[in-house]
C-alpha positions in Angstrom: 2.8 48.6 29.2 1.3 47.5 25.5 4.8 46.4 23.6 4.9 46.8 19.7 3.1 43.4 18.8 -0.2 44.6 21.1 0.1 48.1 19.3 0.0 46.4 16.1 -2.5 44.2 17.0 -4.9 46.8 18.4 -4.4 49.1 15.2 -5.3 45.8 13.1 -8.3 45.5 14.8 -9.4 49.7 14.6 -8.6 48.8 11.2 -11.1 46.0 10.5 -13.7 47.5 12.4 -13.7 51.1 10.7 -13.9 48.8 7.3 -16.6 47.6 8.6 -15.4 44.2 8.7 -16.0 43.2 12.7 -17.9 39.8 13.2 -19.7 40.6 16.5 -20.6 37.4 18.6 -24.0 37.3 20.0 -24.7 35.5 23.1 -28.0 33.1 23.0 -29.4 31.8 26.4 -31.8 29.0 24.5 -31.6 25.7 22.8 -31.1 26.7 18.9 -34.3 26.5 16.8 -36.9 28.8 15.0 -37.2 31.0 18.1 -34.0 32.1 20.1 -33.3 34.1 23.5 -30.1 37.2 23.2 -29.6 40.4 24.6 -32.8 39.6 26.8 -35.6 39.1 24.7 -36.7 36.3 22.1 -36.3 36.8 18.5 -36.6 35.0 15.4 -33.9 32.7 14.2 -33.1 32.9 10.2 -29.2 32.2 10.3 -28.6 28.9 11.8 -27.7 25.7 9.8 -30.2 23.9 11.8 -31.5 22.5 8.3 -34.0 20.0 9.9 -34.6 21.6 13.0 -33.1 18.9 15.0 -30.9 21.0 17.0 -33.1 21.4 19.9 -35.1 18.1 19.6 -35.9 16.5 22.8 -35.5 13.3 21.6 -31.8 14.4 19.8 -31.3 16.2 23.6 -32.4 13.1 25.3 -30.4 10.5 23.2 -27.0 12.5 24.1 -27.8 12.1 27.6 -28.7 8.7 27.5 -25.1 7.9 25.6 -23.6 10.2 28.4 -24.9 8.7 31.0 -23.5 5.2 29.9 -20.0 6.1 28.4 -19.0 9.9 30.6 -18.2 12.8 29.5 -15.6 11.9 26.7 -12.5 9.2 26.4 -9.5 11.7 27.4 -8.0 10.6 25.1 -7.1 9.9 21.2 -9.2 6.9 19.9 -5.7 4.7 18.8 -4.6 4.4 22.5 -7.5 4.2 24.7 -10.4 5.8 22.8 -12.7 4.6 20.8 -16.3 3.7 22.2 -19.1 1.0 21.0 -20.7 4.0 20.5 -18.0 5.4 17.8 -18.3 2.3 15.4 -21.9 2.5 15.9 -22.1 6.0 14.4 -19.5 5.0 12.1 -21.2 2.1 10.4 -25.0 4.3 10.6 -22.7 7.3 8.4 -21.6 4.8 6.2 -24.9 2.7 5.7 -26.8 6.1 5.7 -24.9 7.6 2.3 -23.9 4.2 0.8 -20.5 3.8 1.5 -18.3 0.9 2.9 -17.3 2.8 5.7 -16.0 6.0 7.6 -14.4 7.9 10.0 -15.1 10.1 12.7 -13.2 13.4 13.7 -14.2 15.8 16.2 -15.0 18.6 14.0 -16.0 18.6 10.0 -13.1 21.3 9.4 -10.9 18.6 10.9 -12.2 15.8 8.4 -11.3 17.9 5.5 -7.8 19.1 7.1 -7.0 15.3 7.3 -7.9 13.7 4.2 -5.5 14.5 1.4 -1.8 14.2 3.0 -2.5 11.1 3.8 -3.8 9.9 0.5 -2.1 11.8 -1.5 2.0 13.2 -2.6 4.2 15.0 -5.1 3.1 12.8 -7.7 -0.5 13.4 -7.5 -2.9 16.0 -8.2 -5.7 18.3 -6.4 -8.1 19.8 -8.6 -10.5 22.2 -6.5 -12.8 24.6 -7.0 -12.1 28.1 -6.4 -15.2 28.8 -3.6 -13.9 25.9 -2.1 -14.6 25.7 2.3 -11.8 27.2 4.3 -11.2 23.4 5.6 -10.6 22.5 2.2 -8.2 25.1 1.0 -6.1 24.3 4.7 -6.0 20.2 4.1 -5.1 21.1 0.2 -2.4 23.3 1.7 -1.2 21.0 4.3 -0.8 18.5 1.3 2.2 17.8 -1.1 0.4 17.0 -4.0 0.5 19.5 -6.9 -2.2 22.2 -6.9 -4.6 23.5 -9.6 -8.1 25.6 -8.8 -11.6 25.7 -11.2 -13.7 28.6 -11.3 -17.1 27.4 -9.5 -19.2 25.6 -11.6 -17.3 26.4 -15.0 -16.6 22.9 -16.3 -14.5 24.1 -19.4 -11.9 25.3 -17.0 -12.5 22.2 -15.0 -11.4 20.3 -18.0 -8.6 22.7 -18.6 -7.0 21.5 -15.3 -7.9 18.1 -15.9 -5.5 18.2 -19.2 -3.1 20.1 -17.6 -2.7 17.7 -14.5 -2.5 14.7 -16.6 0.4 16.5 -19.2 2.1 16.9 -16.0 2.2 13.4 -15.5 0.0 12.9 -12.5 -0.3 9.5 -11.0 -3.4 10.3 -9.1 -5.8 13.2 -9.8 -9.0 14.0 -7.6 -11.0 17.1 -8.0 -12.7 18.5 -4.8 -15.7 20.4 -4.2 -18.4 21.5 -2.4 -21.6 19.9 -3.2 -23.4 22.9 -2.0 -21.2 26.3 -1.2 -21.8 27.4 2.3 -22.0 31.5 1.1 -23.9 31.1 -2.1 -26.1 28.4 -1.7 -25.1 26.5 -5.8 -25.3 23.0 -5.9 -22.3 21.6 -7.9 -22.4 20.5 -11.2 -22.0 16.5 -10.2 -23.3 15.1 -13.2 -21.0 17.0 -15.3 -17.8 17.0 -12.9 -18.4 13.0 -12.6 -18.2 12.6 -16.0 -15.2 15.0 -16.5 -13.8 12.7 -13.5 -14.3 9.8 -15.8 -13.6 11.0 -19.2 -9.7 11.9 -16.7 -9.4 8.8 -14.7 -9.7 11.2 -11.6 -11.5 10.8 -8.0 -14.2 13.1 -6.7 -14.5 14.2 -3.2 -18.0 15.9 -2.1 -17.9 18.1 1.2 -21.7 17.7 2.0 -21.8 19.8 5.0 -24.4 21.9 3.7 -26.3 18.7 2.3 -26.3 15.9 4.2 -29.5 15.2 5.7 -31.9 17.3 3.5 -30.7 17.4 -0.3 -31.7 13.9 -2.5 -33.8 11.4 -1.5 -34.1 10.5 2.0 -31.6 13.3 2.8 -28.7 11.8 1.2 -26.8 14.4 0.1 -25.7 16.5 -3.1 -24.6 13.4 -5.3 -28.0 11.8 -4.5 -29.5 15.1 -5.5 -28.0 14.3 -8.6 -28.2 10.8 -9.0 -24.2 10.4 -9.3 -21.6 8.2 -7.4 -18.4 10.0 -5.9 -15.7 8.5 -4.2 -15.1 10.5 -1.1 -18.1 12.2 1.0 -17.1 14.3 3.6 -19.4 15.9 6.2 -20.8 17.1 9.7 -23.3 16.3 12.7 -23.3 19.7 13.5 -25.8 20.8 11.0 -28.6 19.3 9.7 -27.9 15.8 11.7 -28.8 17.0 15.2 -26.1 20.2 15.1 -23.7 19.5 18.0 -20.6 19.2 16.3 -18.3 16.3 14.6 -17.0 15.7 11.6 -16.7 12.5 9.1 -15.2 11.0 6.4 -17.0 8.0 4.3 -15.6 6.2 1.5 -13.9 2.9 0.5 -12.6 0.8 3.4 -9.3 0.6 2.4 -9.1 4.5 1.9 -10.9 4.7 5.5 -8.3 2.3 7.3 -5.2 4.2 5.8 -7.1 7.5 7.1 -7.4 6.0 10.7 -3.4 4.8 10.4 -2.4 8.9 9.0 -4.8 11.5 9.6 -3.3 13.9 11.8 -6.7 15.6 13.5 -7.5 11.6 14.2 -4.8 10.3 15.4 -3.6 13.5 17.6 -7.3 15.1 18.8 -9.6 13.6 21.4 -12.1 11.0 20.4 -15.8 12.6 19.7 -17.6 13.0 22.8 -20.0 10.2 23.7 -23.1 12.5 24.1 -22.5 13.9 20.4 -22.5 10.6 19.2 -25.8 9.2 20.8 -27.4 12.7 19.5 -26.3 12.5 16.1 -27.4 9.0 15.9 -31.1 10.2 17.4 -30.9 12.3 14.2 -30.1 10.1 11.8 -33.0 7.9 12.7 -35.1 10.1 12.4 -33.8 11.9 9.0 -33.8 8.7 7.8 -37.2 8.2 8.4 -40.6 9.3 6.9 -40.4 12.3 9.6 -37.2 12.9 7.8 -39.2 13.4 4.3 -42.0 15.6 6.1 -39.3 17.7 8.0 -37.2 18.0 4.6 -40.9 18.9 2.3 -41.1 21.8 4.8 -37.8 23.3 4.4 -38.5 23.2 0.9 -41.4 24.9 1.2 -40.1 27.4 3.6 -37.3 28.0 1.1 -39.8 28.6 -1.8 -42.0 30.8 0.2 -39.5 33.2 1.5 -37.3 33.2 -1.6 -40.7 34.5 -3.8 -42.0 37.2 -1.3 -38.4 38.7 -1.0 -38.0 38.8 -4.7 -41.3 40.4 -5.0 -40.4 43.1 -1.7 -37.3 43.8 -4.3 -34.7 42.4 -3.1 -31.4 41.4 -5.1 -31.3 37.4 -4.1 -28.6 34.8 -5.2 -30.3 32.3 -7.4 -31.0 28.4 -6.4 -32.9 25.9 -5.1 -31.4 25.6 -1.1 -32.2 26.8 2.2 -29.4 29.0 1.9 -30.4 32.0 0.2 -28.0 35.2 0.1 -30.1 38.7 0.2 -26.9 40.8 -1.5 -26.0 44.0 0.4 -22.4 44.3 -1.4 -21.2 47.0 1.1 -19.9 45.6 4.7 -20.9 48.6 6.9 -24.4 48.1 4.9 -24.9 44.8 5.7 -23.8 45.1 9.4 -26.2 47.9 9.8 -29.0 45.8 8.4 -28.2 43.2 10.0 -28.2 45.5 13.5 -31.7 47.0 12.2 -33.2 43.5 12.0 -32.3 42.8 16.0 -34.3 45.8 16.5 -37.0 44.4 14.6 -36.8 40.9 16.4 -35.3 39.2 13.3 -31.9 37.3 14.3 -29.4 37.3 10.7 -26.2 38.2 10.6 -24.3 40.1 7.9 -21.4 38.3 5.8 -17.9 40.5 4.5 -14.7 39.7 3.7 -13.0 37.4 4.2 -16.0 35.0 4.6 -17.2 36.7 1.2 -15.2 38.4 -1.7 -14.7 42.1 -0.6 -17.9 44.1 -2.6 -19.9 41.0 -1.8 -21.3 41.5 1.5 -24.8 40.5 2.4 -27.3 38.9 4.7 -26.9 35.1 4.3 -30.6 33.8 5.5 -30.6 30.2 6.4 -34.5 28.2 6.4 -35.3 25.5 8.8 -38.2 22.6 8.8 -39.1 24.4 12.1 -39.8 27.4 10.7 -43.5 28.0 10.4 -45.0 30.2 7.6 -45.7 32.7 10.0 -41.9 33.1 10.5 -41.1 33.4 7.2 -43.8 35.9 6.9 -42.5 38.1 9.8 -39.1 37.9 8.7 -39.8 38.8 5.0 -41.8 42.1 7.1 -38.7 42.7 8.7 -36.4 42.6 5.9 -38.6 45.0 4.1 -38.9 47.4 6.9 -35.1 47.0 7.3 -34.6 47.6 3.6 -36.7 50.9 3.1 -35.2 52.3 6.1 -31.5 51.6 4.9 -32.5 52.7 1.1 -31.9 49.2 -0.1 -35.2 48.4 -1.4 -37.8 51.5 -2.2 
């Protein structure tokens, strides 16, 4: 017999679906990459954050058997007691040499890196300066903090600055302003240039969450701040997207920082050590983004980006602006952008359609996603599909 928490429970969930607001989970039977198998038949893959195209790379699947095969299936256990592999400090020291930093720290998931880093690093008497668009795993680790709080509007730097002066009048010892460096809904690059030298101009730290950069934006893949050409303090980021796209989090950044990290962080010091097999396959795909394979894969997704971005402005579609593989097509209505996203299914495209709470409520849309292993005759068929899908829907004429 259903008691009054199920009855509430069910009538929460009539209620988000007749909003329109249900997040239905599709099941694949593939490896992820350009082409996927669900609900029985192959269609074509434009929502995965398989940036490079790694994800299904035999030589990334190989590597995490190889690593498996000499270290098990996992620790079972917490790296401080009897956990942590050669294979950890390995990936450890190739994270750190990779962006530039002096060293870092592995968690089991990226949303667990962020939820670590500031109680440890930060209390009453310091400051958190983030930006409002901020990741979920950000606003959670901010939260879990006792620091004092203040939010920016995304990229608006005279507000930035307006927290800055208002965190130092209230006598902060330490201040560090968190962002982004590429916003997982939207697809902006942060302002770094501009927010570094607000950092400076404040005596304040900046920490970069890169998952949605790290392997494909800057030079050799380096991430946002190498986009830009600027230095931050913190970087944290993910294997589970561009660098081979299992899963894993990590933190890079001074050593000190990193050692007090690895004596506090609650996700590290209370969650199972990564799993061996994500480690050898993330380090499989930092070789080879590292490489000139790494530039050719990375000069394709640009392309790819480019390509689909101009033929869906010219089928007339209302597109976020930017320069990254993520590119928004804006639906604004949830049931819309469920239906279109059912519609494209039909029509052997894979997307899947964004509402609130991932989005603002009135911003719903289809967030497309390029990879290196699309080919140009994907993005062709896809841009087909979104214009069939649109005329039929009335979103486009």
């Amino acid at each position: 017999m259903p008691t009054a928490f199920h009855t509430r429970i069910a009538a929460e969930l009539a209620e988000i679906d007749a909003q329109g607001l249900t997040k239905p989970e599709r099941v694949i039977h593939s490896r992820q990459g350009p082409v996927i198998e669900t609900g029985g038949r192959r269609v074509l893959n434009f929502c995965a954050n398989n940036y490079l195209g790694l994800a299904g790379d035999s030589r990334v699947v190989q590597a995490g058997d190889r690593a498996a095969e000499a270290y098990g299936a996992g620790t079972a256990s917490v790296r401080f007691i009897c956990g942590t592999l050669g294979i950890h400090k390995t990936l450890e020291r190739a994270i750190a040499d990779y962006l530039g930093f002096e060293s870092a720290i592995l968690f089991a998931a990226a949303f667990d890196a962020n939820g670590g880093l500031f109680e440890p690093l930060f209390g009453p008497e310091d400051a958190i300066v983030s930006d409002s668009l901020n990741h979920a795993s950000i606003i959670d680790g901010v939260r879990l903090c006792k620091a004092r709080r203040y939010r920016f509007a995304t990229s608006d730097m005279a507000d930035l600055e307006a927290q800055l002066k208002q965190a130092r009048a209230d006598g902060a010892r330490d201040i560090i302003i968190a962002t982004d460096g590429a916003f997982s809904m939207d697809g902006y690059i942060a302002r770094l240039p501009e927010i570094r030298a607000l950092a400076d101009r404040y005596e304040a730290l900046v920490m970069v969450d890169d998952c949605h950069a790290t392997g494909f934006l800057g030079p050799h893949g380096k991430g946002s701040f190498a986009h830009h050409g600027v230095t931050v303090d913190i970087v944290t980021g993910t294997f589970g997207k561009a660098l081979g796209g299992a899963m894993g989090g990590f933190i890079c950044a001074t050593s000190p920082v990193v050692e007090l990290l690895k004596q506090r962080a609650r996700p590290y010091l209370f969650s199972n050590a990564l799993a061996p097999s994500v480690c050898g396959a993330s380090l499989e795909a930092l070789r080879i983004a590292q490489g000139e394979e790494g530039d050719a894969l990375r000069a394709q997704l640009a392309a790819n980006a480019q390509r689909f971005r101009g033929a869906m402005i010219e089928a007339g579609f209302n597109l976020l602006p930017g320069e990254h593989p993520i590119i928004p097509v804006m639906l604004g209505d949830a049931r819309l952008a469920q239906d279109f996203a059912d519609c494209m299914l039909e029509l052997g495209v894979y997307v899947i359609g964004f509402s609130f709470p991932v989005v603002p409520r009135g911003q719903a849309r289809i967030r497309t996603q390029m990879s290196a292993a699309h080919t140009f005759d994907h993005i062709d068929e896809a841009v087909a599909a979104f214009t069939t899908a649109g005329r039929r829907l009335g979103v486009i004429r």
